[in-house]
C-alpha positions as CSV (number, residue, x, y, z in Angstrom):
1,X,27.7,39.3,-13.1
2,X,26.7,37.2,-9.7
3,X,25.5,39.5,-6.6
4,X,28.7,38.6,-3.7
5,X,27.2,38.2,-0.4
6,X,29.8,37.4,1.9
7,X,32.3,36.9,-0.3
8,X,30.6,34.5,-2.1
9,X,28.2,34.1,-5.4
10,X,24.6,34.4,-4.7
11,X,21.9,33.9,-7.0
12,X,22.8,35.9,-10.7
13,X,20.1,37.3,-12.8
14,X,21.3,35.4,-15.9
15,X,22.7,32.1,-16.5
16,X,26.4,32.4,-17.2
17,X,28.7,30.5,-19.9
18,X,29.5,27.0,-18.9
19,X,33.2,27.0,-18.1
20,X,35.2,24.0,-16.6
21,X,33.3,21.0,-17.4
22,X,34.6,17.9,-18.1
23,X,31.9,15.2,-18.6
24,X,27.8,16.3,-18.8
25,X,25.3,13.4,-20.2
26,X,21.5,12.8,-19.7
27,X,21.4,9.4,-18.1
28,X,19.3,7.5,-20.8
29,X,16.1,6.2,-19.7
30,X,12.3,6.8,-20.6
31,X,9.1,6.2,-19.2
32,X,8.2,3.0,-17.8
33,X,5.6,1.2,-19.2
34,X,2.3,1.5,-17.4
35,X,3.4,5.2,-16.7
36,X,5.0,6.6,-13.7
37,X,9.2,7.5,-13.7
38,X,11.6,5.1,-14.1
39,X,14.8,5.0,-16.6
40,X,16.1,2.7,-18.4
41,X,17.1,-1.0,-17.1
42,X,20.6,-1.0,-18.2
43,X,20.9,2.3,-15.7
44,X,19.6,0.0,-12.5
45,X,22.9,-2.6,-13.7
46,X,25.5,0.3,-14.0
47,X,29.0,0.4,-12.3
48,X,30.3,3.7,-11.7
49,X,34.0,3.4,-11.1
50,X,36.3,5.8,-9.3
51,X,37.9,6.6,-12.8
52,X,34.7,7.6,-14.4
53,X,34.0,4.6,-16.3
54,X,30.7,3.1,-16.3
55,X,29.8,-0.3,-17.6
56,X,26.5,-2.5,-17.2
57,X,27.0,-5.9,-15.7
58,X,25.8,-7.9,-12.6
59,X,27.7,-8.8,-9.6
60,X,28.4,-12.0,-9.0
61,X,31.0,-12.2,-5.9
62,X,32.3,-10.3,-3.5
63,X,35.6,-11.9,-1.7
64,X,36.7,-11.0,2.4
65,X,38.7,-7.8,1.6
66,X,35.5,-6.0,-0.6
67,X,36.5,-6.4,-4.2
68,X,33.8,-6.8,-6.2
69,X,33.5,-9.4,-9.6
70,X,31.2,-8.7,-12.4
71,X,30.0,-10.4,-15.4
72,X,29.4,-8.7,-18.0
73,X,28.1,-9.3,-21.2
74,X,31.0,-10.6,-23.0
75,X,33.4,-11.2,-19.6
76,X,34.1,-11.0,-16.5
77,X,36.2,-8.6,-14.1
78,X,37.1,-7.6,-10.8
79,X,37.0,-4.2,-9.7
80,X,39.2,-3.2,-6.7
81,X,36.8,-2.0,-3.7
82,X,38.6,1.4,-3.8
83,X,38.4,1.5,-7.3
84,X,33.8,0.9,-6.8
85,X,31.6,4.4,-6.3
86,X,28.7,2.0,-6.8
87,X,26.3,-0.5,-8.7
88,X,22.9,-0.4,-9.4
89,X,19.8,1.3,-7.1
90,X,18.4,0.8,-3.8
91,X,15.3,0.4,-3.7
92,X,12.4,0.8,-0.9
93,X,9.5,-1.0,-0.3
94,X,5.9,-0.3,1.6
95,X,5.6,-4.1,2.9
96,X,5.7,-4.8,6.5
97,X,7.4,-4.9,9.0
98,X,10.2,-3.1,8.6
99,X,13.2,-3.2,11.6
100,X,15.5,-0.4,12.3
101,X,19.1,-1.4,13.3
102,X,20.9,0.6,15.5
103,X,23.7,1.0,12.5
104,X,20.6,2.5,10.2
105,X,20.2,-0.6,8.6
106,X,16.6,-1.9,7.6
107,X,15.8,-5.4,7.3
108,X,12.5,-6.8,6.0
109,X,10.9,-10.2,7.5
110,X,8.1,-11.7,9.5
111,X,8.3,-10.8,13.6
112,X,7.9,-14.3,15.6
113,X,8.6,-13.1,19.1
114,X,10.1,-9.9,20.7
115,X,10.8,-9.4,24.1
116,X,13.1,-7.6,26.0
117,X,16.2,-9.4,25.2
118,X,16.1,-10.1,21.4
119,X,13.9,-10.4,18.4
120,X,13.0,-13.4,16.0
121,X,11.9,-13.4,12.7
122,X,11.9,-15.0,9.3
123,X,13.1,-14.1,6.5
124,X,13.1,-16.0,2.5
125,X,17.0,-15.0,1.7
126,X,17.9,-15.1,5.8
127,X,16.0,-17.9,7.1
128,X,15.2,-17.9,10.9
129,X,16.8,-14.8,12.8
130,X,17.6,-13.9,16.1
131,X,18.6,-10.3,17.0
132,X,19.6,-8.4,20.0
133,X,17.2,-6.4,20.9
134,X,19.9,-3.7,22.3
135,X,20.4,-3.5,18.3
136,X,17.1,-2.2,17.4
137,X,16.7,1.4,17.4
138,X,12.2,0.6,16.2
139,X,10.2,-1.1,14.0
140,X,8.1,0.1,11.5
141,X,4.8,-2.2,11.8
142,X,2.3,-0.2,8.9
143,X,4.3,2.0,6.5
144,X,2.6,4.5,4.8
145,X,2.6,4.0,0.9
146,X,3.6,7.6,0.7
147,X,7.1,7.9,0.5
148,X,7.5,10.7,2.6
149,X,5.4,10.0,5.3
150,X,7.1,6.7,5.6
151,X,10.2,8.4,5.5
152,X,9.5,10.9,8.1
153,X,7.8,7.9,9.9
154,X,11.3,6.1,10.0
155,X,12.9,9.4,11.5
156,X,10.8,9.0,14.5
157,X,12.5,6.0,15.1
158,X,15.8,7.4,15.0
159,X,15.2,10.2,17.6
160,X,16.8,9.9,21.0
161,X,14.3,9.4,24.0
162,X,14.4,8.5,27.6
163,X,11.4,6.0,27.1
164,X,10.1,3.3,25.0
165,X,7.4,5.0,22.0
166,X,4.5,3.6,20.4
167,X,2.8,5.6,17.6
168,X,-0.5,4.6,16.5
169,X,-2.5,4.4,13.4
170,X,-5.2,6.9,15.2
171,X,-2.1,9.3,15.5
172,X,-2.1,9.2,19.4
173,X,1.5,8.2,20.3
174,X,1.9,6.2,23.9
175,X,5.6,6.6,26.3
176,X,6.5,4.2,28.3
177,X,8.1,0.3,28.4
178,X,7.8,-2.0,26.1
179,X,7.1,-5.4,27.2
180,X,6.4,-8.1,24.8
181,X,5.6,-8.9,21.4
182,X,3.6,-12.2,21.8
183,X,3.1,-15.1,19.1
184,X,-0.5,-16.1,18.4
185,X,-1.3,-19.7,17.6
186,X,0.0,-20.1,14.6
187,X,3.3,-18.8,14.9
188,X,2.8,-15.1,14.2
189,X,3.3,-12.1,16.5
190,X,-0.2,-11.4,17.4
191,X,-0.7,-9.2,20.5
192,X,1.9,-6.3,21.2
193,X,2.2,-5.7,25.3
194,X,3.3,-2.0,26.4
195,X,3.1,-0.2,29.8
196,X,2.5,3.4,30.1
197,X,2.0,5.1,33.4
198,X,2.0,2.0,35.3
199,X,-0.6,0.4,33.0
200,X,-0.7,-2.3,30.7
201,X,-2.2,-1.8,26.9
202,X,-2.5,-4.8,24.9
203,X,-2.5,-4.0,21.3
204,X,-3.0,-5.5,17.5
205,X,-0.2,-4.7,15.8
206,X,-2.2,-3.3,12.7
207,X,-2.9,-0.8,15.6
208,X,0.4,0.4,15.5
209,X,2.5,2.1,13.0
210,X,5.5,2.4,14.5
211,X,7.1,1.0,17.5
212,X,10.6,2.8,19.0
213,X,13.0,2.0,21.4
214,X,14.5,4.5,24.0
215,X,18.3,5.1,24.0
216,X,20.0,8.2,25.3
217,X,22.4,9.6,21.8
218,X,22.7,8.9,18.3
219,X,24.8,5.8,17.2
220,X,27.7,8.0,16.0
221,X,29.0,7.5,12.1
222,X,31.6,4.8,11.4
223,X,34.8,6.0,10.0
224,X,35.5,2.2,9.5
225,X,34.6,1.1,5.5
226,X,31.7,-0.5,5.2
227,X,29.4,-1.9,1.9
228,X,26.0,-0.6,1.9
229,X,23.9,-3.2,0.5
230,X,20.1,-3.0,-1.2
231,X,17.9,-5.7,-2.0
232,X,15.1,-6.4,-3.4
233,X,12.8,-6.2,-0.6
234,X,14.0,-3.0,0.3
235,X,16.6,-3.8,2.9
236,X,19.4,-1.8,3.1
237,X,22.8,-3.0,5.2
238,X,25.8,-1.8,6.5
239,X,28.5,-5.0,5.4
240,X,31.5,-4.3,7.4
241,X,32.9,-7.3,6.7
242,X,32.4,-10.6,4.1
243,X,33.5,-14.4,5.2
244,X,33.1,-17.3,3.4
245,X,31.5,-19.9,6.0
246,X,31.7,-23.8,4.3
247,X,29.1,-22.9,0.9
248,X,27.5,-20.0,2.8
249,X,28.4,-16.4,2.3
250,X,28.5,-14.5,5.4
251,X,27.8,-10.8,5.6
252,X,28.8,-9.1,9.3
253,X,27.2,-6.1,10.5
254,X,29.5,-5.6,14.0
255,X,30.6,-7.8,16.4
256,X,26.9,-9.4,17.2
257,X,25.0,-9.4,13.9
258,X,25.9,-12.0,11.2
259,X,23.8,-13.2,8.0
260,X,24.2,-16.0,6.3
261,X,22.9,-17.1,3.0
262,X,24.3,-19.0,-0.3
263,X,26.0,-16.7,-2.3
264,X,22.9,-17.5,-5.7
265,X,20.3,-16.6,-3.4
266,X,22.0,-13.5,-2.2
267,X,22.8,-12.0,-5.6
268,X,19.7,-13.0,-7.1
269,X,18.5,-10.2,-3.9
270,X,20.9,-7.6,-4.2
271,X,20.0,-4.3,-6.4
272,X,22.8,-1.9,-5.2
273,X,26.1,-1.4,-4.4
274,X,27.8,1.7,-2.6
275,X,31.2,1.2,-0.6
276,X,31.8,3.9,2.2
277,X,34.3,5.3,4.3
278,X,37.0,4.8,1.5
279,X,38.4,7.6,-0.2
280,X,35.6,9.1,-1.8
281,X,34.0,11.7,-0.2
282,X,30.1,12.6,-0.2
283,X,29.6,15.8,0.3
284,X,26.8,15.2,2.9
285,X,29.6,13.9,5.3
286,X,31.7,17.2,5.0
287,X,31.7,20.1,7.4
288,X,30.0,22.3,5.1
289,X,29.2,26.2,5.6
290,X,27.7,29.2,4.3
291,X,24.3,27.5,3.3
292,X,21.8,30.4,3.0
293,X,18.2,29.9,1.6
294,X,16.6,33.1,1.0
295,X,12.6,32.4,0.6
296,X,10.5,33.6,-2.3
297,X,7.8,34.4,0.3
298,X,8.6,33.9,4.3
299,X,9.6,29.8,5.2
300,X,12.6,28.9,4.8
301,X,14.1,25.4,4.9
302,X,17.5,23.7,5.8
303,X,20.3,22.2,3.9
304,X,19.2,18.3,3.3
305,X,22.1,16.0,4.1
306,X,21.0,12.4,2.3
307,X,17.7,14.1,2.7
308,X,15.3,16.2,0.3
309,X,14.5,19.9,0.9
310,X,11.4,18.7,2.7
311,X,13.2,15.6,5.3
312,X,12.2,12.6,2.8
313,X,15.0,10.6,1.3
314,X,16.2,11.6,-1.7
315,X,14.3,10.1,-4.4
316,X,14.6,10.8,-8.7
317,X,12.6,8.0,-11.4
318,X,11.4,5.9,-8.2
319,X,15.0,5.4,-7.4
320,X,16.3,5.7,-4.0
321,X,19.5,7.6,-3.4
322,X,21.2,7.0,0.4
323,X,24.1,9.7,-0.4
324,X,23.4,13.4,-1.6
325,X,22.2,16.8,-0.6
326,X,19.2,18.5,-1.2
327,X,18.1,22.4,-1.2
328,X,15.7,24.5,-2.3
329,X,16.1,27.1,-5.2
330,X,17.7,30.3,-3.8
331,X,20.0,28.4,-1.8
332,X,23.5,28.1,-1.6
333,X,26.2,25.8,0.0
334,X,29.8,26.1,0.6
335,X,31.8,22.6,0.6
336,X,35.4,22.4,1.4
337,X,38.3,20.8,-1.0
338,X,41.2,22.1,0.2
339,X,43.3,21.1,-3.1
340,X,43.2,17.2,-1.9
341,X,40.8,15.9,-4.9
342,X,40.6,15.5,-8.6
343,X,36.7,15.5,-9.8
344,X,33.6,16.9,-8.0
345,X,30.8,14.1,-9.5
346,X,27.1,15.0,-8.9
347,X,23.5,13.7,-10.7
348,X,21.2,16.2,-10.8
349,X,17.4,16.1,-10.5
350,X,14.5,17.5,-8.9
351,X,13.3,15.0,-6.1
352,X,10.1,12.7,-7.0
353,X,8.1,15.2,-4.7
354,X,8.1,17.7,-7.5
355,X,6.2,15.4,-9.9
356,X,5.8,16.9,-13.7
357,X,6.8,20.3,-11.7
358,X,9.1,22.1,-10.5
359,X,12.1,23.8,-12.9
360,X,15.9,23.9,-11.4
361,X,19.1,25.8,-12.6
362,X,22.1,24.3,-10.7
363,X,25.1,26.1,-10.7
364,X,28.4,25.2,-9.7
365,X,31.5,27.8,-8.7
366,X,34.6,27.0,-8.1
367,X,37.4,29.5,-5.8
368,X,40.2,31.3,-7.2
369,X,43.7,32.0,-6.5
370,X,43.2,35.7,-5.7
371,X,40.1,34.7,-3.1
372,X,37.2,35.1,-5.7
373,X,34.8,32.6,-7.5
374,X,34.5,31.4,-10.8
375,X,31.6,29.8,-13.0
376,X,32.6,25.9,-13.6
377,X,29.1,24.4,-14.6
378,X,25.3,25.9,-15.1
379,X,22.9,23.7,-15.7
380,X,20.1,23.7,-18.2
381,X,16.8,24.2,-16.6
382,X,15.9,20.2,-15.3
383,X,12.1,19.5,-14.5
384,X,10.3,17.6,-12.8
385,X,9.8,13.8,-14.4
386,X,13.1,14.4,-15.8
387,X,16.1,11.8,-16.1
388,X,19.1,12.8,-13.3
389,X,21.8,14.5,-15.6
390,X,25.4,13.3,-14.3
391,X,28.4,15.7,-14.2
392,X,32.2,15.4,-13.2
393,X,34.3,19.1,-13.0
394,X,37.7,19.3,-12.4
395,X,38.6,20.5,-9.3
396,X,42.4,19.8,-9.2
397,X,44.0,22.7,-7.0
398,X,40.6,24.2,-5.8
399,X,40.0,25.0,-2.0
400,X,36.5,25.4,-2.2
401,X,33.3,25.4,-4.1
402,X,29.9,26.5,-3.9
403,X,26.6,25.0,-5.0
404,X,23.7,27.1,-5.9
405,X,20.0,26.1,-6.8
406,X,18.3,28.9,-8.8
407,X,14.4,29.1,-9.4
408,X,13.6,27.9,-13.4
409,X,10.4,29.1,-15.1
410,X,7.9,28.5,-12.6
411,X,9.7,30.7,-9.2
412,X,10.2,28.2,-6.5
413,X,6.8,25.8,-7.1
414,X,8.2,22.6,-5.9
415,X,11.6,23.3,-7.4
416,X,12.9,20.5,-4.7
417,X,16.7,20.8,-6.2
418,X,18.6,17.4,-5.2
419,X,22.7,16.8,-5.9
420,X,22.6,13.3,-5.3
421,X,25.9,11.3,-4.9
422,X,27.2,14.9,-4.8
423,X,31.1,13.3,-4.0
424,X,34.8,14.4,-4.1
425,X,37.0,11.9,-6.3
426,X,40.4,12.2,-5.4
């Protein structure tokens, strides 16, 4: 039997039966050579439908209303845009710079010129670019090669201040105005100009890790569907819209940013896939309640929304995830469902932070009709290094359900529990 705390099932003592499942597999994959996580190839081509099929193919088009075409081994098909949960895998890159758009969006190139009005940069799939500078929230000048820190390092970017921030590699971090970024002689952005209590610093950006812009609230999330492109470089867009411009595919962000490209030099790019703001539903997007970590000694940490237990993105076999949530073991979330979907789908894994360690039970419970909770899926114990492990339970006619995270064999040693994709099909 599960301790009921509030009502609702908190960490049991014993694994129950499995009840309620309807799909469990081990993604396939192995090591990669050299060492190091990654799964197989065939899993970074997959097409995850909203029917539960997979298959392995490449993209190959994507027309102005969203719908997709593949070729596949043997054929091709198009898959409807409601029909696509997603293709492929982001991934994310150390190389500099790296620029922050105002929509989360990251976009790789080489700075020419920024100044108060609008940036300019190159770019090998984009060609010459000129931005507004109003859509930049920062840029990200030295990334860290680890993960984490240049995760946390991109939050900064994202935080609302009244003035202009510059964060340097010595770890002193300068408010004030930014001014210019000047080009040197041959062509480069050389010398970054910034004014802080009335006086002008001149700086190399190798200096500088990070530069962010000032702006009062958060660019609130678009209900309005979008694409969320990955490529190769590490970029990641928010497509609202796809145009066909002579032989030049053009991919709009909002009314001020366009990119054009031709369409074999933009699929050659692109490694992912995920629509948004359709009909699925990630779970990180809900009003959730009744998260509760209780601590196996004294800190406790909040409920990650597309983040791990520890702020990072969520991250399994070098893979970056963009949807998902992720606790700690002794934790539990409550997500409504409110009888309006079919399938809760998940992949389960313990976030690259956790290495070879780390050891997870997941647990998923699902609400009666006489206001109780019962056991739909429990987990084996998954470890660190491990592939994700996808699951799909039917929750036809379900209000509610409840995620739990339960320490493995090790207590709670980097047991850095990630759901990711954690969505509601309907």
């Amino acid at each position: 039997m599960s301790d009921r705390r509030d009502g609702q099932p908190f960490f049991p003592t014993r694994c129950l039966t499995r009840g309620g499942i309807l799909l469990l597999f081990a993604t396939i994959g192995g090591l990669a050579a050299g060492g190091g996580f990654g799964w197989a190839a065939e899993h970074d081509r997959t097409a995850r439908l909203r029917c539960g099929e997979t298959f392995v193919a490449t993209p190959i088009e994507i027309d102005e209303q969203g719908n997709v075409s593949f070729q596949t081994d043997s054929s091709s098909r198009t898959i409807p845009v409601e029909e696509l949960v997603s293709w492929g895998a982001f991934r994310d890159s150390d190389r500099a710079p790296q620029i922050v758009l105002r929509d989360g969006s990251w976009l790789g190139g080489e700075i020419r010129e920024l100044d108060a009005d609008q940036l300019r940069l190159e770019s090998l799939l984009w060609g010459r670019l000129s931005l507004p500078r109003e859509a930049i929230r920062g840029i990200l000048f030295n990334p860290s090669p680890d993960p984490l820190t240049r995760d946390l390092a991109r939050e900064q970017l994202l935080r609302p201040a009244r003035e202009d921030r510059l964060y340097l590699e010595n770890g002193d971090v300068l408010s004030g105005q930014f001014q210019q970024l000047q080009p040197s002689a041959d062509g480069h952005a050389d010398t970054l100009r910034f004014a802080t209590q009335g006086r002008p610093v001149l700086l190399a950006p190798e200096n500088v890790t990070s530069l962010a812009f000032r702006f009062d609230t958060p660019t609130p999330s678009s209900p309005e569907p979008r694409m969320m492109i990955g490529l190769r470089d590490g970029s990641r867009l928010f497509v609202r819209r796809f145009e066909t411009s002579g032989p030049l595919r053009r991919l709009l962000l909002d009314e001020r940013i366009a990119f054009e490209t031709d369409p074999a030099g933009l699929w050659s790019e692109v490694t992912s896939l995920q629509p948004l703001g359709g009909e699925v539903r990630y779970l990180s997007d809900l009003e959730l309640s009744g998260y509760r970590h209780i601590p196996l000694l004294q800190q406790t940490r909040e409920l990650g929304r597309d983040r791990n237990p520890r702020g990072g993105y969520l991250r399994s076999g070098d893979r970056l995830y963009l949807k998902g949530l992720g606790m700690p073991t002794a934790a539990r979330v409550v997500c409504p469902v409110q009888g309006n979907f079919r399938r809760f789908e998940a992949e389960l894994a313990l976030d690259d932070l956790a290495g070879k360690r780390g050891s997870v039970v997941f647990r998923v419970f699902l609400s009666d009709n006489a206001g109780g909770w019962e056991p739909a899926y429990t987990s084996p114990p998954i470890r660190g290094g491990e592939p994700p492990v996808s699951i799909a339970i039917d929750v036809t006619g379900v209000q509610a359900l409840v995620l739990l995270a339960e320490m493995g064999a090790w207590g709670d040693v980097r047991d850095y529990a990630n759901w990711l994709n954690a969505r509601l099909i309907p």
